[in-house]
DSSP file (Angstrom, degrees, kcal/mol; ACC not computed):
  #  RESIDUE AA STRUCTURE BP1 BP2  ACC     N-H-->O    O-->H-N    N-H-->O    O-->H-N    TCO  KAPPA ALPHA  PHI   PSI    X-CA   Y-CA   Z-CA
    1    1 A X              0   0    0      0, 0.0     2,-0.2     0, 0.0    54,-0.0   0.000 360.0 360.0 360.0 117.1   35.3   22.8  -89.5
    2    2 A X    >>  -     0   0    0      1,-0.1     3,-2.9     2,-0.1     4,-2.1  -0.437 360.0-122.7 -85.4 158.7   34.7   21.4  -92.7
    3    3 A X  H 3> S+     0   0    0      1,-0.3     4,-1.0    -2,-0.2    -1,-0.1   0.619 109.0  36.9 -53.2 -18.2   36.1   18.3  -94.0
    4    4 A X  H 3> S+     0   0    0      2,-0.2     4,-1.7     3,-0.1    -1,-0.3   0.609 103.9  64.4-101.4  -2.2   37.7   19.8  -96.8
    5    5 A X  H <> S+     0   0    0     -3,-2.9     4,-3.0     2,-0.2     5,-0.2   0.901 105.6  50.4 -76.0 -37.0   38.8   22.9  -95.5
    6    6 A X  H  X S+     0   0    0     -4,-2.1     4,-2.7     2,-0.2     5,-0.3   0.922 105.2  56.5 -60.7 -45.5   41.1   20.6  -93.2
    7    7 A X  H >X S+     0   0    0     -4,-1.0     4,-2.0    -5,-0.2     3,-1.8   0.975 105.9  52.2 -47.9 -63.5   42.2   18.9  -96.2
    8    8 A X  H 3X S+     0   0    0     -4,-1.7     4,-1.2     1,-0.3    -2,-0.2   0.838 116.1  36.5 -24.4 -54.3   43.3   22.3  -97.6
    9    9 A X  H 3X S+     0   0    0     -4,-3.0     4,-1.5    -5,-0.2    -1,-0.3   0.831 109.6  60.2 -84.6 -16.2   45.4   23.4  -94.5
   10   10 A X  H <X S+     0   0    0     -4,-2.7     4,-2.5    -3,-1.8     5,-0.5   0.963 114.5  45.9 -69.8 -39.4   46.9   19.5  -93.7
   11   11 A X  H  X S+     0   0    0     -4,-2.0     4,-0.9    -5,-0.3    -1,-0.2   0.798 108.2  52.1 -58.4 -25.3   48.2   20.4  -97.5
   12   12 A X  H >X S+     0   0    0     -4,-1.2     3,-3.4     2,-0.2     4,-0.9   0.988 114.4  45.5 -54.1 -78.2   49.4   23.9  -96.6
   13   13 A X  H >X S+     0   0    0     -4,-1.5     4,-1.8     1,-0.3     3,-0.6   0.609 105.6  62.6 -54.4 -51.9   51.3   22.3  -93.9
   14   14 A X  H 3< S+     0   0    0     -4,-2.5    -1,-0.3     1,-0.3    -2,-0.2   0.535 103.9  43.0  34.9 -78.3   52.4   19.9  -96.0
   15   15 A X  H <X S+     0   0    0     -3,-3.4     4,-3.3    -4,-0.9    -1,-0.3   0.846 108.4  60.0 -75.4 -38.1   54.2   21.8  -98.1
   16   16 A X  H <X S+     0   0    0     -4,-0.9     4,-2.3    -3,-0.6    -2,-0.2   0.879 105.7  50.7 -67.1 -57.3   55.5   23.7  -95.1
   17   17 A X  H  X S+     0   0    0     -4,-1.8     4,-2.7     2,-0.2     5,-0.4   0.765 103.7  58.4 -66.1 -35.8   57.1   20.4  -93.8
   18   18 A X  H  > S+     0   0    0     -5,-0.4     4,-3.4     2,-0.2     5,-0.3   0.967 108.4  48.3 -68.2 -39.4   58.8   19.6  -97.2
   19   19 A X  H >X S+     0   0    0     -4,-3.3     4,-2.1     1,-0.2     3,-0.6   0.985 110.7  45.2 -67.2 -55.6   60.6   22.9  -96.9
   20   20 A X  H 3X S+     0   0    0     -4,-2.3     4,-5.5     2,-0.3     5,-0.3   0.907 110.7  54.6 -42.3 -44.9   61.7   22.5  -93.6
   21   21 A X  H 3X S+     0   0    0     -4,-2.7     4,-2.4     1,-0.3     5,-0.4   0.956 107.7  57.3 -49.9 -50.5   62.8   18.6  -94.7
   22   22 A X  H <X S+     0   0    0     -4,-3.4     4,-2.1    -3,-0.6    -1,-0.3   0.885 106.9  47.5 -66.7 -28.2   64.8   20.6  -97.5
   23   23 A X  H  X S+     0   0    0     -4,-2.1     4,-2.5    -5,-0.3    -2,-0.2   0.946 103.9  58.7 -84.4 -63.9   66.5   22.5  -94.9
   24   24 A X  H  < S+     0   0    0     -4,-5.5    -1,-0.2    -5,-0.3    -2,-0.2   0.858 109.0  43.5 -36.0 -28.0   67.4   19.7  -92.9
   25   25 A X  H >X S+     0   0    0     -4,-2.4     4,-1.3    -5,-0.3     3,-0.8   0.840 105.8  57.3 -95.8 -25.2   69.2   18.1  -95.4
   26   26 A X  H >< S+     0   0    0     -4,-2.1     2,-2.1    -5,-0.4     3,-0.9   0.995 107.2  52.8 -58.0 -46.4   71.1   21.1  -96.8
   27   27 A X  T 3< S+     0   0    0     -4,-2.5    -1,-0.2     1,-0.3    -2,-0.1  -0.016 104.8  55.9-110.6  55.0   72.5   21.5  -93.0
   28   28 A X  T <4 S+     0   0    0     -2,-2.1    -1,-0.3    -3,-0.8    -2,-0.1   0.174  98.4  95.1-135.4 -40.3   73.9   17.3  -93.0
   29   29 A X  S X< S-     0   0    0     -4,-1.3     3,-0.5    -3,-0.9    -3,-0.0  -0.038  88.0-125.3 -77.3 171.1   75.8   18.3  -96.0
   30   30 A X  T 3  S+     0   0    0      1,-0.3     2,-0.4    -3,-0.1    -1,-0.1   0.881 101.2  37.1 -75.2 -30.6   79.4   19.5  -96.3
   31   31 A X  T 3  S-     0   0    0     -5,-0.1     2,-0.7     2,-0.0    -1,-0.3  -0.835  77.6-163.1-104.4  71.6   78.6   22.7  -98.0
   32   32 A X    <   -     0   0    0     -3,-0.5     2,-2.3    -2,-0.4    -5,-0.1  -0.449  14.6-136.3 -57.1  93.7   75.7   24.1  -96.9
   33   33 A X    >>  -     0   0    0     -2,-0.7     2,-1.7     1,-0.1     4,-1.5  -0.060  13.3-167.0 -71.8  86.7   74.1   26.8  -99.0
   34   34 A X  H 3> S+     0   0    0     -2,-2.3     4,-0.7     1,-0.2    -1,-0.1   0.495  87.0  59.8 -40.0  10.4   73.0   29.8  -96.8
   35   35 A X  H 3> S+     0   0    0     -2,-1.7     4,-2.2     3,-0.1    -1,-0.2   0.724 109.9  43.5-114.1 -50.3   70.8   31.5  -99.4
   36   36 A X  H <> S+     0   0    0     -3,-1.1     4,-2.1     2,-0.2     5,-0.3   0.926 110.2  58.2 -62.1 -31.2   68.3   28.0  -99.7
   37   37 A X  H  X S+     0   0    0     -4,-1.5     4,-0.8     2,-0.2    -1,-0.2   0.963 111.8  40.4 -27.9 -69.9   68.4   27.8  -95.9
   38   38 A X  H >X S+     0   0    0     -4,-0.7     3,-2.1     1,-0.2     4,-1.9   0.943 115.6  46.7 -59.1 -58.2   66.9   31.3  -96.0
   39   39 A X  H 3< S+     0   0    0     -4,-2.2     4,-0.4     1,-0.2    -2,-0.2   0.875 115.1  44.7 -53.7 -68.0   64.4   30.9  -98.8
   40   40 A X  H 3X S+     0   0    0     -4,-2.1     4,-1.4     1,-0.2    -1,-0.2   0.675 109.1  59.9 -40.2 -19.3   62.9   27.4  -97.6
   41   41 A X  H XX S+     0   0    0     -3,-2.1     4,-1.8    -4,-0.8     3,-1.2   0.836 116.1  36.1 -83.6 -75.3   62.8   29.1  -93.8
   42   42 A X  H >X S+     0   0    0     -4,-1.9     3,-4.6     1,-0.4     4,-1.2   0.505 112.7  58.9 -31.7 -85.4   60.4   31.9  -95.5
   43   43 A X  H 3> S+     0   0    0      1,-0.4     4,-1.5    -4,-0.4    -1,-0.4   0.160 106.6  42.2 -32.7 -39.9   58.9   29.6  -97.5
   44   44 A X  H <X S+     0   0    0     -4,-1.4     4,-1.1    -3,-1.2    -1,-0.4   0.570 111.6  54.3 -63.2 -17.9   57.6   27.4  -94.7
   45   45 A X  H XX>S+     0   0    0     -3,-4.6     4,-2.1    -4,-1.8     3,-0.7   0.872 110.0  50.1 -89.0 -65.1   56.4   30.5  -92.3
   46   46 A X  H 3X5S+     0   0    0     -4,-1.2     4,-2.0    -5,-0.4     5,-0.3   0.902 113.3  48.2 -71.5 -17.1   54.4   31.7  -95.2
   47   47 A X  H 3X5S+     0   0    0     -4,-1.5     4,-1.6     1,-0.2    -2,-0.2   0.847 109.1  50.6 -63.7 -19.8   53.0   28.2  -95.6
   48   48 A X  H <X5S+     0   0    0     -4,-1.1     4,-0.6    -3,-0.7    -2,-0.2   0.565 110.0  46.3 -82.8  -5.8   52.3   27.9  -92.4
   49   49 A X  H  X5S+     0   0    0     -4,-2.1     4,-1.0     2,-0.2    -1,-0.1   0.488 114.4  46.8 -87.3 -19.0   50.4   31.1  -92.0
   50   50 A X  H >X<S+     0   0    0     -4,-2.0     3,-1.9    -5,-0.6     4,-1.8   0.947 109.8  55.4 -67.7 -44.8   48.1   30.7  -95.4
   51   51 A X  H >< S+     0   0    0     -4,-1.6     3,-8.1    -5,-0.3     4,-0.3   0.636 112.2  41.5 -41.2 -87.3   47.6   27.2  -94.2
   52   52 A X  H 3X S+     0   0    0     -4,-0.6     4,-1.9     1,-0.4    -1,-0.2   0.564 111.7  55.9 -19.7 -37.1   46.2   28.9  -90.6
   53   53 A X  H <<>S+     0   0    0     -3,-1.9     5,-2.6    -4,-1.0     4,-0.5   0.840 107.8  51.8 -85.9 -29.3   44.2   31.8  -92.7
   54   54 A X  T X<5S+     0   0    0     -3,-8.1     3,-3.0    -4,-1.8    -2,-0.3   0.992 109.6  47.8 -85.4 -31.1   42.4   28.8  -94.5
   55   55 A X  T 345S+     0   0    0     -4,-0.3    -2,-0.2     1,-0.3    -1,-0.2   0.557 109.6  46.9 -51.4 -19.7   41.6   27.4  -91.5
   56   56 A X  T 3<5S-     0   0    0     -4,-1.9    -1,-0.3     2,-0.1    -2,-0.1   0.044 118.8-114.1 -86.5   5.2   40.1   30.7  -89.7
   57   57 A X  T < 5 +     0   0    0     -3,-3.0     2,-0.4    -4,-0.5    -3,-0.2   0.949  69.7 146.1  65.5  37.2   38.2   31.0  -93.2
   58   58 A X      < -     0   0    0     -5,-2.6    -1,-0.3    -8,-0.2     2,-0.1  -0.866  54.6-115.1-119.6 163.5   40.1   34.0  -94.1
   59   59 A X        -     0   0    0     -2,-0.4     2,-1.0     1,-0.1    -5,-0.1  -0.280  37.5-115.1 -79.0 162.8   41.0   34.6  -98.0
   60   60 A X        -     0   0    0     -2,-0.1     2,-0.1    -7,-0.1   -10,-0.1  -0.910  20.8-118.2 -99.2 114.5   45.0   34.5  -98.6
   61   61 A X        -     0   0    0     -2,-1.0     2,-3.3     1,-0.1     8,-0.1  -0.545  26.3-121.9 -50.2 113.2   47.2   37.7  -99.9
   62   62 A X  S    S+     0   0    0     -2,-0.1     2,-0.3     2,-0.0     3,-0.1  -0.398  73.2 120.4 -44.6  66.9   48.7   37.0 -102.9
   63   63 A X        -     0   0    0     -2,-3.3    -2,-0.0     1,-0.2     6,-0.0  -0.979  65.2-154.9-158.3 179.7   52.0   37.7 -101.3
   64   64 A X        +     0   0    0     -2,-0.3    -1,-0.2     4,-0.0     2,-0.1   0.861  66.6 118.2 -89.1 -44.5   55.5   37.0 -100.1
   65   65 A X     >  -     0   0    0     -3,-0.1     4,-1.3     1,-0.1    23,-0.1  -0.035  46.6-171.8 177.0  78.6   55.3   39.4  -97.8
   66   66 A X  H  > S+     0   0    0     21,-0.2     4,-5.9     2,-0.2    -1,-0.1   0.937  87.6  54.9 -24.0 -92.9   55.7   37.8  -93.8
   67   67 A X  H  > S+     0   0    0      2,-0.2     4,-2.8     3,-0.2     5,-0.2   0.778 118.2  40.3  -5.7 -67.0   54.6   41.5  -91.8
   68   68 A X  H >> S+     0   0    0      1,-0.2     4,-1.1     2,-0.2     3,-0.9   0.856 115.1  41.3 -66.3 -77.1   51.6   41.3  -93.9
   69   69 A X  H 3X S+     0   0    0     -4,-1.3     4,-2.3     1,-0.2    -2,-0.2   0.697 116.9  53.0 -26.4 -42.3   50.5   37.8  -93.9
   70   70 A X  H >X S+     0   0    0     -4,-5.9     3,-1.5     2,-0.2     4,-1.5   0.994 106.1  58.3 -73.0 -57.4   51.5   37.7  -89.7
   71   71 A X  H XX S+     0   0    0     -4,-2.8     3,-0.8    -3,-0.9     4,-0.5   0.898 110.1  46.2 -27.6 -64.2   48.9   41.2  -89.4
   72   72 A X  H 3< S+     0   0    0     -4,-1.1    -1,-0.3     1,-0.3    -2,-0.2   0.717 116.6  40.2 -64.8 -25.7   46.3   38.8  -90.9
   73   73 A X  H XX S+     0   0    0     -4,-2.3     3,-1.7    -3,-1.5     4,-1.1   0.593  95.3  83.3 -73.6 -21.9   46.9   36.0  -88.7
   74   74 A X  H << S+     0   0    0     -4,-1.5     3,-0.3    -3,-0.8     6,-0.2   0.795  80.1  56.4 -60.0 -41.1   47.4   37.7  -85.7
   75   75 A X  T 3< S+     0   0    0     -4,-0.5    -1,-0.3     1,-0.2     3,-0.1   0.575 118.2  34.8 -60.1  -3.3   44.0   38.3  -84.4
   76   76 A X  T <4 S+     0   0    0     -3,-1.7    -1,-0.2     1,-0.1    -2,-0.2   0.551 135.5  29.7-122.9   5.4   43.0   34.3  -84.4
   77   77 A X  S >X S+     0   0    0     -4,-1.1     3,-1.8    -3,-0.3     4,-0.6  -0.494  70.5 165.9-138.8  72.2   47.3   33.3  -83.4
   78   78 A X  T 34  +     0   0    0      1,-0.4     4,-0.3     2,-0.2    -4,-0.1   0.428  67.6  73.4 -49.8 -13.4   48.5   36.3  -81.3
   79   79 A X  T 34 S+     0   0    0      1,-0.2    -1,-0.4     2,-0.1     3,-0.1   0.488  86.8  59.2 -87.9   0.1   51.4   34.4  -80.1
   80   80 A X  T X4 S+     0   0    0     -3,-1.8     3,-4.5    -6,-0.2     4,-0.3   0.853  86.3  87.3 -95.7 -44.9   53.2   34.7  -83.8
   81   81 A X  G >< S+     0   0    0     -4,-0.6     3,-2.4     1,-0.3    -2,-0.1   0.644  77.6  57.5 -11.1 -63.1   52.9   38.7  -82.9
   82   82 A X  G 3  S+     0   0    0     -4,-0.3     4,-0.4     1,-0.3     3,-0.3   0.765 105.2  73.0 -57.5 -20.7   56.7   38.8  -80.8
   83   83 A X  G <>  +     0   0    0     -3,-4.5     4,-1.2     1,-0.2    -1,-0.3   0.622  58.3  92.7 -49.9 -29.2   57.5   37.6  -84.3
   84   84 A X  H <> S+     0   0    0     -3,-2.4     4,-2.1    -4,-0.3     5,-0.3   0.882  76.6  63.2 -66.8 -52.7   57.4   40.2  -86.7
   85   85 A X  H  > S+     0   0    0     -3,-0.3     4,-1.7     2,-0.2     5,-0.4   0.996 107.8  45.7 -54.9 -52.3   60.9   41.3  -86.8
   86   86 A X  H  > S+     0   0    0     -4,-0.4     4,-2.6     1,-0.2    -1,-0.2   0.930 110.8  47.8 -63.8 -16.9   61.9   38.3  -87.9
   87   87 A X  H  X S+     0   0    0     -4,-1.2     4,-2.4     2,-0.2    -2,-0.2   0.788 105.7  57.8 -86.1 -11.7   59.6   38.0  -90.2
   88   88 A X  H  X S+     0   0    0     -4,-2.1     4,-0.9    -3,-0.3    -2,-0.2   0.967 114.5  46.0 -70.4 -67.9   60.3   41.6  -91.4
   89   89 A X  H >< S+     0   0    0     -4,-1.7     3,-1.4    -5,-0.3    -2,-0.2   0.981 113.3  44.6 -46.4 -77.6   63.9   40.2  -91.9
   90   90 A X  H >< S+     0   0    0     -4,-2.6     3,-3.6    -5,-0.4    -1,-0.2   0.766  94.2  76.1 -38.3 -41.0   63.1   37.0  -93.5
   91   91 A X  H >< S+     0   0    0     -4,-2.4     3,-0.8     1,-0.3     2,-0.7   0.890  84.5  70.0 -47.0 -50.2   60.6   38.2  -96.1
   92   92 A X  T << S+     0   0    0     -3,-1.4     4,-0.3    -4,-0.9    -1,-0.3   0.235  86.1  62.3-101.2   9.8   63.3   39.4  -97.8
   93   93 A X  T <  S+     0   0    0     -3,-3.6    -1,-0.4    -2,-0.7   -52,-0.1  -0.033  81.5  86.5 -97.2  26.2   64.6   35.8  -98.8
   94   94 A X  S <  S-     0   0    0     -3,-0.8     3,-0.4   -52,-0.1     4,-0.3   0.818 116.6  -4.0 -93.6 -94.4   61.3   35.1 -100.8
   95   95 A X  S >> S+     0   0    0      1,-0.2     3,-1.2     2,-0.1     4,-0.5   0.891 125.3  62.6 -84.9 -42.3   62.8   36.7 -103.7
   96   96 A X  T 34 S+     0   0    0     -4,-0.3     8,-0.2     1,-0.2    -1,-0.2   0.657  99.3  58.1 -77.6   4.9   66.3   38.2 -103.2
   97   97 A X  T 34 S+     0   0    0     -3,-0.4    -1,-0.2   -62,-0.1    -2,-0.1   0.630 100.2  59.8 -51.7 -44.0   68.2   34.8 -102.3
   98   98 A X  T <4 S+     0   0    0     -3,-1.2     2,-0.5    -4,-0.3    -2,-0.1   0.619  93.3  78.9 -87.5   9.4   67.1   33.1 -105.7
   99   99 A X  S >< S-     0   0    0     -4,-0.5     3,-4.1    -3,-0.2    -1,-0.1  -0.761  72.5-139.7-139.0 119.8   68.7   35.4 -107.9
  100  100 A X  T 3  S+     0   0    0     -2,-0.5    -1,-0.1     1,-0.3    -2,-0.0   0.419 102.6  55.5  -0.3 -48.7   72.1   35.9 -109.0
  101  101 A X  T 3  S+     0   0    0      2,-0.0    -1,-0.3     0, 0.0    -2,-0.0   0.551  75.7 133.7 -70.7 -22.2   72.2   40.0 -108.8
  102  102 A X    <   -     0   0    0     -3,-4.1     3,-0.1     1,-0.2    -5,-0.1   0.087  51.6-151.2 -42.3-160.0   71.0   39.7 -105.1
  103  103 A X  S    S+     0   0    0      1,-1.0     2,-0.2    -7,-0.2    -1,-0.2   0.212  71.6  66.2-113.6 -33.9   73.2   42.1 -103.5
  104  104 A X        -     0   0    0     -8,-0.2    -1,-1.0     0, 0.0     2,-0.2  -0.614  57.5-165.8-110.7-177.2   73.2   40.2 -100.4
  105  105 A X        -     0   0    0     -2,-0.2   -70,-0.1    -3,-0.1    -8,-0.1  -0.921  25.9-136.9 166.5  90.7   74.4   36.8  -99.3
  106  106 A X        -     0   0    0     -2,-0.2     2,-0.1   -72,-0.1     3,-0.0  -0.437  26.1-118.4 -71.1-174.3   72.9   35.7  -95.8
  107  107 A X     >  -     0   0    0    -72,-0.1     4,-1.8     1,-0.1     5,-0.1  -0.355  24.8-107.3-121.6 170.2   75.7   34.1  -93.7
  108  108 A X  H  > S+     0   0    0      2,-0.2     4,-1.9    -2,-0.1     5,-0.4   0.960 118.8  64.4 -91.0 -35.2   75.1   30.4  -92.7
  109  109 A X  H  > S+     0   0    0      1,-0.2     4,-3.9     2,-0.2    -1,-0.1   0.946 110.1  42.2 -17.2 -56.1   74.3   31.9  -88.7
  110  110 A X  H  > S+     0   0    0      1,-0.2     4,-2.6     2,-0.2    -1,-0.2   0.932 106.3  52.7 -78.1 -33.1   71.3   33.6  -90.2
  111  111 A X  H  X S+     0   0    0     -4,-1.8     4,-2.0     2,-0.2    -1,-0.2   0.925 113.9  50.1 -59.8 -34.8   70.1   31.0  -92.4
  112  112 A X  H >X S+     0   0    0     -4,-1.9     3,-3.2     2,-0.2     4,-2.2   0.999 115.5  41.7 -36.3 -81.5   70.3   28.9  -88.9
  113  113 A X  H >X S+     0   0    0     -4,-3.9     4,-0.8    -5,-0.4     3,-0.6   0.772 107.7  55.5 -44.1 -51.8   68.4   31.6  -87.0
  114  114 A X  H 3< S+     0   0    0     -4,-2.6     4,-0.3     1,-0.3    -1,-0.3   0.720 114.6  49.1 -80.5 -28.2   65.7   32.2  -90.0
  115  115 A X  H XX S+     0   0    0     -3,-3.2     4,-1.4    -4,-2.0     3,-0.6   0.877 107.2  50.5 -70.8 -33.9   65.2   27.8  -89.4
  116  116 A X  H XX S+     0   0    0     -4,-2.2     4,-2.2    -3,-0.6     3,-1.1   0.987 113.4  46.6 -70.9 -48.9   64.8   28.0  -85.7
  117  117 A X  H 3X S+     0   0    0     -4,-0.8     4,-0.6     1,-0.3    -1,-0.2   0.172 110.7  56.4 -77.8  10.1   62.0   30.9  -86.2
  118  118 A X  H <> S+     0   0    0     -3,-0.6     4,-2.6    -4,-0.3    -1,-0.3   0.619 108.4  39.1 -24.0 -64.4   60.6   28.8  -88.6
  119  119 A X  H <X S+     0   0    0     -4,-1.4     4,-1.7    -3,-1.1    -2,-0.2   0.959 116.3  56.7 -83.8 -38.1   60.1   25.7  -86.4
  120  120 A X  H >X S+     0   0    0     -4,-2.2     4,-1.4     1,-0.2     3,-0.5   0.941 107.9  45.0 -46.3 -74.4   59.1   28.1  -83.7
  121  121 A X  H 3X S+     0   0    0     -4,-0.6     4,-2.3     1,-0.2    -1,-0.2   0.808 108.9  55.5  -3.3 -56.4   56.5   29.4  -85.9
  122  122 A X  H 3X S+     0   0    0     -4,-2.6     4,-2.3     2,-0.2    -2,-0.2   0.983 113.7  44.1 -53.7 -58.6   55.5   25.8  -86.9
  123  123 A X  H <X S+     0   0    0     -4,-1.7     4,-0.6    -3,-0.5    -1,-0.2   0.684 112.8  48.5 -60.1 -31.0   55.0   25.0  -82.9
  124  124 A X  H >X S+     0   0    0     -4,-1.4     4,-1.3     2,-0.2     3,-1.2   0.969 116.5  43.5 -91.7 -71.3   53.2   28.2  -82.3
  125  125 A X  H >X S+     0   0    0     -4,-2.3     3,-4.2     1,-0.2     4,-2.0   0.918 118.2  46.3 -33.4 -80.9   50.7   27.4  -85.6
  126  126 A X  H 3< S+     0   0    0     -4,-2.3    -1,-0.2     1,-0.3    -2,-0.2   0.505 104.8  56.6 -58.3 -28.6   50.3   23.6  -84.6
  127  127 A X  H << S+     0   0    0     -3,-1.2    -1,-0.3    -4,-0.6    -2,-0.2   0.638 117.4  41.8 -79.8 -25.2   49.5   24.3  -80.6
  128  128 A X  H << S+     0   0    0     -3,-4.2     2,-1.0    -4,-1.3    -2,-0.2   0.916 112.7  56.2 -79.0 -62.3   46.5   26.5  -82.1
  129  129 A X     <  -     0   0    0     -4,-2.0     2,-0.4     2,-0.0    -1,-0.2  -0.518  58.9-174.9 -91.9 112.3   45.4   24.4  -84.7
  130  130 A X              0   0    0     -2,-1.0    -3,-0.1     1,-0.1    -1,-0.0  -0.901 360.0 360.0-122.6 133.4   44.2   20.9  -84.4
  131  131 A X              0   0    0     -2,-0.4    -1,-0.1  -125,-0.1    -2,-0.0  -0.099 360.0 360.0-148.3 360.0   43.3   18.8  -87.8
């Protein structure tokens, strides 16, 4: 492995951890906003699976898009596989969460759930890869 490719994924991860941080402190506060919950929850799974694709040397999909991004990770971390419905679910806080028009409103239960399969994700990533 080279030494900058590890730099590349600690940074993925990185990032990954700062969302998660942002979710921990929305759910200490008195009003907890279920819509950042969700986004931050995506937003760490799909850092934590580019990070993993630069570390197997595979290129990164421009995309939001869990389903895909877990298809491309699955052959070198097969344990994210049992995942995919949630991520099927979750993708869909990339974008419709941040914008006024959404149509939906997750509930603060789901934003919950979409953090625990987050940090499950994280554990699953982090038991493969050591940097």
């Amino acid at each position: 492995m080279h030494e900058d490719r590890n730099i590349i994924v600690k940074k993925w991860f990185s990032k990954a951890d700062n969302d998660l941080k942002n979710i921990e402190n929305n759910l200490t506060s008195k009003d907890i906003p279920a819509d950042t919950l969700c986004f931050h929850s995506q937003q760490a799974i799909e850092k934590l699976i580019k990070g993993s694709l630069v570390y197997f040397e595979q290129d990164i999909s421009k995309t939001h898009d869990l389903v895909k991004l877990l298809t491309e990770i699955t052959p070198f971390i097969p344990e994210l596989s049992p995942l995919e419905e949630d991520m099927e679910r979750i993708s869909e806080f990339a974008v419709e969460t941040r914008y006024p028009d959404a149509f939906y409103e997750p509930s603060l239960e789901e934003a919950k759930e979409a953090y625990k399969v987050a940090l499950k994700v994280k554990e699953i990533v982090l038991d493969k890869i050591k940097i």
